[in-house]
C-alpha positions in Angstrom: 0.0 0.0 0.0 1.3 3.6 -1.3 1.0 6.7 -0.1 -2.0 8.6 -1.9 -0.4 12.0 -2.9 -2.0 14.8 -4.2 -0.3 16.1 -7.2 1.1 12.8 -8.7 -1.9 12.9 -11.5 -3.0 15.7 -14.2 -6.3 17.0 -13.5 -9.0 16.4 -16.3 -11.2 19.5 -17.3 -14.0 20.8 -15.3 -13.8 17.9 -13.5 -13.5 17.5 -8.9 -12.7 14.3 -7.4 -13.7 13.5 -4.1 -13.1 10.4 -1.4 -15.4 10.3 1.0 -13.7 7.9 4.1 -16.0 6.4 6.5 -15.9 3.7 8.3 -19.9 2.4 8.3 -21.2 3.8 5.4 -24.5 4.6 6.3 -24.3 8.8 5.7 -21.4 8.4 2.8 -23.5 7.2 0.3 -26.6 9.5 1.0 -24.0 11.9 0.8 -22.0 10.9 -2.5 -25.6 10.7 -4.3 -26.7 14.2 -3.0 -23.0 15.4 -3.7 -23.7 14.1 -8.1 -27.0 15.5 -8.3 -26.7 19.2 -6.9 -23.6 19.5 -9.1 -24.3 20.1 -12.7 -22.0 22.4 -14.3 -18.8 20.3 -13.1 -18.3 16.9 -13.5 -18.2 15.5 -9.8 -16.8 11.7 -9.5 -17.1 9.9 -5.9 -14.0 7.6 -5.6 -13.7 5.1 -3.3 -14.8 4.3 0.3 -11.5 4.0 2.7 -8.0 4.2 2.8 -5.9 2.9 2.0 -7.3 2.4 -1.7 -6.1 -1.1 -3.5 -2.7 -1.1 -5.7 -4.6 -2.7 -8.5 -5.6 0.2 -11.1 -3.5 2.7 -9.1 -1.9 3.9 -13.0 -6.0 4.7 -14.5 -6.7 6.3 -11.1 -7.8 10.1 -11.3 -6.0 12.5 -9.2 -8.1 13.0 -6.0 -8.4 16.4 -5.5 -10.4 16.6 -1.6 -10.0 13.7 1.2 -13.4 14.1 3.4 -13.4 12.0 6.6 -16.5 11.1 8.1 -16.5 10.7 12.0 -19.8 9.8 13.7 -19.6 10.9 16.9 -21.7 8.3 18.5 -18.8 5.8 17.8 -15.7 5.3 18.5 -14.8 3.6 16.2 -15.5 5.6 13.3 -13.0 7.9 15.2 -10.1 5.7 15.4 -10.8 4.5 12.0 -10.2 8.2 10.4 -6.9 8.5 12.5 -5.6 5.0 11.1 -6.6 6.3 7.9 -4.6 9.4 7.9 -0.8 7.4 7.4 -1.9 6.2 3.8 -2.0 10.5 2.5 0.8 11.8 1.6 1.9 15.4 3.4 0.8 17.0 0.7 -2.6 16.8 0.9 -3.2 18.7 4.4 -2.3 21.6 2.4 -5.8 22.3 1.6 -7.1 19.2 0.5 -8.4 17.0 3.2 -10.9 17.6 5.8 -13.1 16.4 8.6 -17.0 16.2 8.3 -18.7 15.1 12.0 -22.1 14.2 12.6 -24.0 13.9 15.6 -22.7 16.8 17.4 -25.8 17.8 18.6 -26.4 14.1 20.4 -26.5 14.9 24.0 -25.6 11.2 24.5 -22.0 11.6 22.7 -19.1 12.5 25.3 -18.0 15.8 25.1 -14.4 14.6 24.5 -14.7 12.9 21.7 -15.6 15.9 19.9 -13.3 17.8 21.5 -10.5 14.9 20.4 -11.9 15.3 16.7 -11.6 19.3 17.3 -7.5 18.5 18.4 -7.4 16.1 15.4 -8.5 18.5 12.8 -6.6 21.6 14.6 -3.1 19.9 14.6 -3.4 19.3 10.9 -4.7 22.8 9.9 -8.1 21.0 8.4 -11.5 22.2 8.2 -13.7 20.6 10.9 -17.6 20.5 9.4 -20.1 19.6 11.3 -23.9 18.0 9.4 -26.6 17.1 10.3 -27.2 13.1 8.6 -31.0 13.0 10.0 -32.5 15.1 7.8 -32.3 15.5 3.9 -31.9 19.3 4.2 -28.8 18.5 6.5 -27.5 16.2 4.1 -28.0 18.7 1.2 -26.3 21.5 3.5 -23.2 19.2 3.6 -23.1 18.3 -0.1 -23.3 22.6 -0.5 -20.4 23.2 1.9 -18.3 20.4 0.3 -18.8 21.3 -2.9 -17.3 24.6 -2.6 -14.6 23.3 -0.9 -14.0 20.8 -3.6 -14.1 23.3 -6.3 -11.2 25.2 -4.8 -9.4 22.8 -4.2 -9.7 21.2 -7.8 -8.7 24.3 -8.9 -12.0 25.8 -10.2 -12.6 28.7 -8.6 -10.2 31.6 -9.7 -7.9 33.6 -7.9 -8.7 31.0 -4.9 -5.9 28.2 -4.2 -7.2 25.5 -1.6 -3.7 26.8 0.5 -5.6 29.9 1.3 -9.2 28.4 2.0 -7.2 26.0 4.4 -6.0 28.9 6.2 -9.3 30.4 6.4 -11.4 27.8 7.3 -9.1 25.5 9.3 -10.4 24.3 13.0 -8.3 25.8 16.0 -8.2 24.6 19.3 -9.0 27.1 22.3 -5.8 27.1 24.9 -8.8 26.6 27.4 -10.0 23.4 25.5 -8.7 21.4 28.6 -11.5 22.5 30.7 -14.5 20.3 30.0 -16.8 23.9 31.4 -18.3 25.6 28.4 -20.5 28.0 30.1 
């Protein structure tokens, strides 16, 4: 198993590639599906499901141009999954082009430290931290909105707009009070 890296493959024209990791599957593919169908002036391909991806067709693989991981909060699991995951990508790609998509941060059954663990996660490697709502179709669609536009930067269709600089805008940071659980 290779390291995935970001710029090892020409991009093709008006065209955004996306991996969606998750480790159950239940929200990806609601979200891949919603992801195709709200796009329709740029050709939007959903690549595969988990890292690392196989060696076999690694030559007539497009370059992937955003790494989405999908944590759900209510498991652990999913959680350790995304940080196993994150030794098959190259460096390269938490310049911009990777970032973390949560869901069930509203569950009042989830420890509060396991988002704040996801919140370290994300802060230490200067990634956007999203948080959706995988209910409800309207959460789902506000996702698929907020990741395409980060996809389309970061594929390089948005001029005068490098993923670099929407990384630095939107990355998650980490209060120096995080440590105390008291968020009153």
């Amino acid at each position: 198993m290779s390291l995935l890296k970001p710029f090892s493959r020409l991009t093709g024209l008006n065209t955004a590639n996306i991996l969606l990791v998750e480790n159950e599957e239940q929200f990806q593919q609601k979200l891949a599906d919603t992801v195709v169908l709200q796009e329709k002036t740029v050709n939007v391909n959903v690549l595969a499901r988990s890292l690392p991806l196989p060696m076999e067709n690694e030559e007539s693989r497009p370059r992937i141009d955003l790494v989405v991981f999908i944590i759900h909060l209510t498991s652990e699991l999913s959680f350790q999954s995304a940080e196993t995951s994150l030794k098959y990508l190259d460096p390269g790609y938490f310049q911009g082009k990777v970032c973390f998509l949560v869901t069930s941060a509203r569950n009042v059954s989830v420890p509060p430290e396991r988002l704040v663990s996801v919140r370290t996660l994300a802060a230490s490697l200067h990634c956007p931290l999203l948080c959706a709502e995988d209910q409800t179709t309207e959460g789902v669609t506000t996702a698929a909105h907020r990741l395409l536009a980060i996809l389309k930067v970061a594929a390089g269709l948005v001029p005068m707009a490098t993923s670099l600089y929407l990384s630095t805008l939107t990355r998650c940071t980490v209060p120096s009070d995080i440590d105390q659980q008291n968020f009153e």
